[in-house]
C-alpha positions as CSV (number, residue, x, y, z in Angstrom):
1,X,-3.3,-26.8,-5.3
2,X,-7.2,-25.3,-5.5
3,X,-6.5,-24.4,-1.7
4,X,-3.0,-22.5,-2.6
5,X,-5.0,-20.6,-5.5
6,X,-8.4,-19.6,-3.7
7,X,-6.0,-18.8,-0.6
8,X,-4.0,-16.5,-2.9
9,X,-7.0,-14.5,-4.6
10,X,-8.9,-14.2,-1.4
11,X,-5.7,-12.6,0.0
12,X,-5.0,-10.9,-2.5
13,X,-8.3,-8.9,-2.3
14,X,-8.4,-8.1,1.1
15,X,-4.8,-6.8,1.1
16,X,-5.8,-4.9,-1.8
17,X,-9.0,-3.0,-0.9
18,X,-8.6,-2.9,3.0
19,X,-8.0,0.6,4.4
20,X,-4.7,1.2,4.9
21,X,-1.7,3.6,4.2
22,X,-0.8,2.1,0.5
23,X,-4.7,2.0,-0.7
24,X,-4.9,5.6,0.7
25,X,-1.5,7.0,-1.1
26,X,-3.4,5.2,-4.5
27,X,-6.1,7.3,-3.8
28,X,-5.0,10.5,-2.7
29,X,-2.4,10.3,-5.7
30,X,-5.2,9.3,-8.6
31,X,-7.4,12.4,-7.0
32,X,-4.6,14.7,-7.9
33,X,-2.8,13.8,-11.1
34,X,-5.6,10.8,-12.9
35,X,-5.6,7.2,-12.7
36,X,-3.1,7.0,-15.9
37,X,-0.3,8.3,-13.7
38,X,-1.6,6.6,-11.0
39,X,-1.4,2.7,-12.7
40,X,2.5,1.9,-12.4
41,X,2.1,2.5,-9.0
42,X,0.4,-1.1,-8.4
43,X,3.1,-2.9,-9.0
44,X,4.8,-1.4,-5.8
45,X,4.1,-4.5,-3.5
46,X,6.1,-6.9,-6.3
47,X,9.1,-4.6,-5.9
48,X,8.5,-3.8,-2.3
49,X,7.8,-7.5,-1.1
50,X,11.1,-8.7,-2.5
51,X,12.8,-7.6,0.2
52,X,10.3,-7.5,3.1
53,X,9.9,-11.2,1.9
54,X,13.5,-12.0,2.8
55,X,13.9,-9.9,5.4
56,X,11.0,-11.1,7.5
57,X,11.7,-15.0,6.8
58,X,15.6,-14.5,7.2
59,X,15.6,-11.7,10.0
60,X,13.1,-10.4,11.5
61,X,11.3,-13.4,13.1
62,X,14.9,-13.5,15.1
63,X,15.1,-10.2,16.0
64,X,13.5,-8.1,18.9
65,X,9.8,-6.8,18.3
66,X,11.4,-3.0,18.5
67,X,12.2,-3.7,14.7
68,X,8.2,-3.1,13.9
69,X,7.9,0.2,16.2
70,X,11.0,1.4,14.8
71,X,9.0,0.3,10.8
72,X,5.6,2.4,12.4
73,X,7.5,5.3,13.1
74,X,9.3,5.5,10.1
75,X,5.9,4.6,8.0
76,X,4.3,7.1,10.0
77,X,6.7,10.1,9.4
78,X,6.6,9.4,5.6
79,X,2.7,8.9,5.8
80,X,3.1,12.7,6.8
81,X,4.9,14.0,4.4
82,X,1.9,12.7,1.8
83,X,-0.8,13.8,3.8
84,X,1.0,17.4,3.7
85,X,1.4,17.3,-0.4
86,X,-2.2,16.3,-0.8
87,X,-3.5,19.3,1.6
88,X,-1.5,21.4,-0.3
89,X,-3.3,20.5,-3.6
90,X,-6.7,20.6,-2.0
91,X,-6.0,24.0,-1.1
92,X,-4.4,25.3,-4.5
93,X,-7.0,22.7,-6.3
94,X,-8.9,26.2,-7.7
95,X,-5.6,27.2,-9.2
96,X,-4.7,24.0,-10.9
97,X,-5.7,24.7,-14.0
98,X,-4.5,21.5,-15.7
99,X,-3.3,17.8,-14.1
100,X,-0.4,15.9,-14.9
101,X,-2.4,13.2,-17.3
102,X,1.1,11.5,-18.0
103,X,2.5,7.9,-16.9
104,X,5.0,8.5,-14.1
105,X,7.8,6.5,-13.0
106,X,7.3,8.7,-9.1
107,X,4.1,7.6,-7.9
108,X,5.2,3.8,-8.1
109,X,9.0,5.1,-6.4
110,X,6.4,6.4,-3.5
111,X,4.0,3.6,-3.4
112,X,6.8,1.4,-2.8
113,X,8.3,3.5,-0.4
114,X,4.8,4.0,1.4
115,X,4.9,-0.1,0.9
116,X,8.4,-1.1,2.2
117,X,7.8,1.3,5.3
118,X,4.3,-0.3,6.5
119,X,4.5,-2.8,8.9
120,X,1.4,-4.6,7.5
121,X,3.6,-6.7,4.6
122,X,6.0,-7.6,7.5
123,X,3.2,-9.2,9.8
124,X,1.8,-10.2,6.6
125,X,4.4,-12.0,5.6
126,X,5.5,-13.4,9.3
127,X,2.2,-14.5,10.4
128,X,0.6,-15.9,7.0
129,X,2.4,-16.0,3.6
130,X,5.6,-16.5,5.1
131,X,4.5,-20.2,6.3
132,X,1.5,-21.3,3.8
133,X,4.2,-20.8,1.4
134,X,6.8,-23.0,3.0
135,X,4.0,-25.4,3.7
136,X,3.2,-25.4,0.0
137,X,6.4,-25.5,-1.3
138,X,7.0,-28.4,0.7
139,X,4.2,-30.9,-0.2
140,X,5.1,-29.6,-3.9
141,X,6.6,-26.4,-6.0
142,X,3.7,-25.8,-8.1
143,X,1.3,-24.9,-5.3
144,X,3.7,-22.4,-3.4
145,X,4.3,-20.7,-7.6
146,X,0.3,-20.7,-7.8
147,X,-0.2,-19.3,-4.1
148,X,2.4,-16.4,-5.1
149,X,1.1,-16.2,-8.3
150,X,-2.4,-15.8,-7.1
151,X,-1.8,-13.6,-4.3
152,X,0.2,-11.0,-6.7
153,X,-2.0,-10.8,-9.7
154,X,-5.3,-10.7,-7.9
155,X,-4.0,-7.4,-5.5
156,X,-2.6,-5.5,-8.8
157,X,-5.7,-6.2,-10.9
158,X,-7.9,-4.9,-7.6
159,X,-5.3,-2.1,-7.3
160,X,-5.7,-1.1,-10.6
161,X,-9.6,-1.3,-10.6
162,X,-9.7,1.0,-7.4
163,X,-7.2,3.4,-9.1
164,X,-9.7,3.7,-12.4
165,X,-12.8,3.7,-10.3
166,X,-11.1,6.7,-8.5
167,X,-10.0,8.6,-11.8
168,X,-13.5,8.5,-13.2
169,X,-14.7,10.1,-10.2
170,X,-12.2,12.9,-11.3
171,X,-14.8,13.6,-13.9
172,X,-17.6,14.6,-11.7
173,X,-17.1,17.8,-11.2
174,X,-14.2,20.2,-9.7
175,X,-16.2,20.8,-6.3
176,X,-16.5,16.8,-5.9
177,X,-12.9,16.1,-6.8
178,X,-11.8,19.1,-4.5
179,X,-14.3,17.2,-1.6
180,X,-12.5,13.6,-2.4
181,X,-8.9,15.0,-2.2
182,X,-9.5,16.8,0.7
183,X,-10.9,13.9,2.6
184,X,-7.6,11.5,1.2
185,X,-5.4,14.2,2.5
186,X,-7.2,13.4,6.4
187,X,-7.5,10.0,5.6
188,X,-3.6,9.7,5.0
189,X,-3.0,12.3,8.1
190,X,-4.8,10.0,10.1
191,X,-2.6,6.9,8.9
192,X,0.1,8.6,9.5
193,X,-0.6,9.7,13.0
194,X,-1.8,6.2,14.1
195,X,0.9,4.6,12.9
196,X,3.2,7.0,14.7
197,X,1.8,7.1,17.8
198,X,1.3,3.2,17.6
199,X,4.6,2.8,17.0
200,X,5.9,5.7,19.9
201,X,3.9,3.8,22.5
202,X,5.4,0.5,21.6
203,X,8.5,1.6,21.7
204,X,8.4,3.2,24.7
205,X,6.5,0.4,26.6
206,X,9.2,-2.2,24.8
């Protein structure tokens, strides 16, 4: 069982903090309306993995690999679409006189939207959760619960500490927040454009 759990929280981390589309949304989003409307977004990959979960153990390890180009392109697009909303409130940043401060059910819909449409939870799930956890659950219950358990409450409490370490950097100034959510707005562009042209050029080669 001390495998399952220092598996779980050493996973858990490194899906948390590694670069990638959700961490970038997290930021971009706490930049631009504070960490406290930021926070219910971390619970996105417990709503979002549900499925993926289920999906990837049930149907997609049967199905043809076009699935996951078909997942980039549609992650990219939507990557997009955020990068465009964050430029725009870089460049009306001087204008916003106040930011929305309040808990918000929309950043967590869009986090697990941002979630549910990157591939990364699929192969994730495919290539290492998917059969530690069987493996776990077959030798005994209690270590695939702990794995789960420790995989999920280690990335939301990271989550949540990148999102407050982010909103206190709001507080240094409006030329350095301006700077920050300017360089999420590229950051997320960039996702977005990787992920579509990765997924383009799969699909075309498949």
């Amino acid at each position: 069982m001390l495998f399952y759990l220092t598996f779980g929280i050493t996973y858990g981390f490194a899906a948390a903090v590694m670069p990638g589309p959700l961490i970038t949304y997290l930021v971009s989003h706490t930049l631009t309306n504070g960490s406290r409307s930021t926070l219910p977004a971390v619970f996105a990959p417990l709503i979002s993995d549900g499925p993926i979960a289920l999906l990837v153990m049930l149907v997609l390890i049967k199905v043809p690999a076009g699935i996951v180009q078909l997942l980039r392109i549609g992650g990219g697009i939507f990557i997009l679409y955020l990068a465009l909303g964050a430029f725009q409130a870089w460049r009306n940043y001087e204008n916003k006189m106040t930011l929305n401060e309040k808990t918000s059910p929309k950043s967590l819909y869009k986090a697990v939207t941002v979630n549910f449409l990157n591939p990364g939870p699929y192969l994730g799930w495919s290539l290492v959760l998917g059969p530690l956890l069987l493996k776990g659950w077959q030798e005994s219950a209690g270590n695939g619960i702990v794995l789960l358990a420790a995989f999920y409450l280690t990335m939301i409490i990271s989550l949540a500490a990148v999102i407050l370490l982010f909103g206190t950097a709001r507080q240094l100034g409006s030329k350095v927040n301006r700077s920050m959510l300017g360089v999420s707005a590229i950051a997320l562009a960039a996702f977005g454009l990787y992920q579509l042209w990765l997924g383009l050029m799969m699909f075309w080669q498949g």
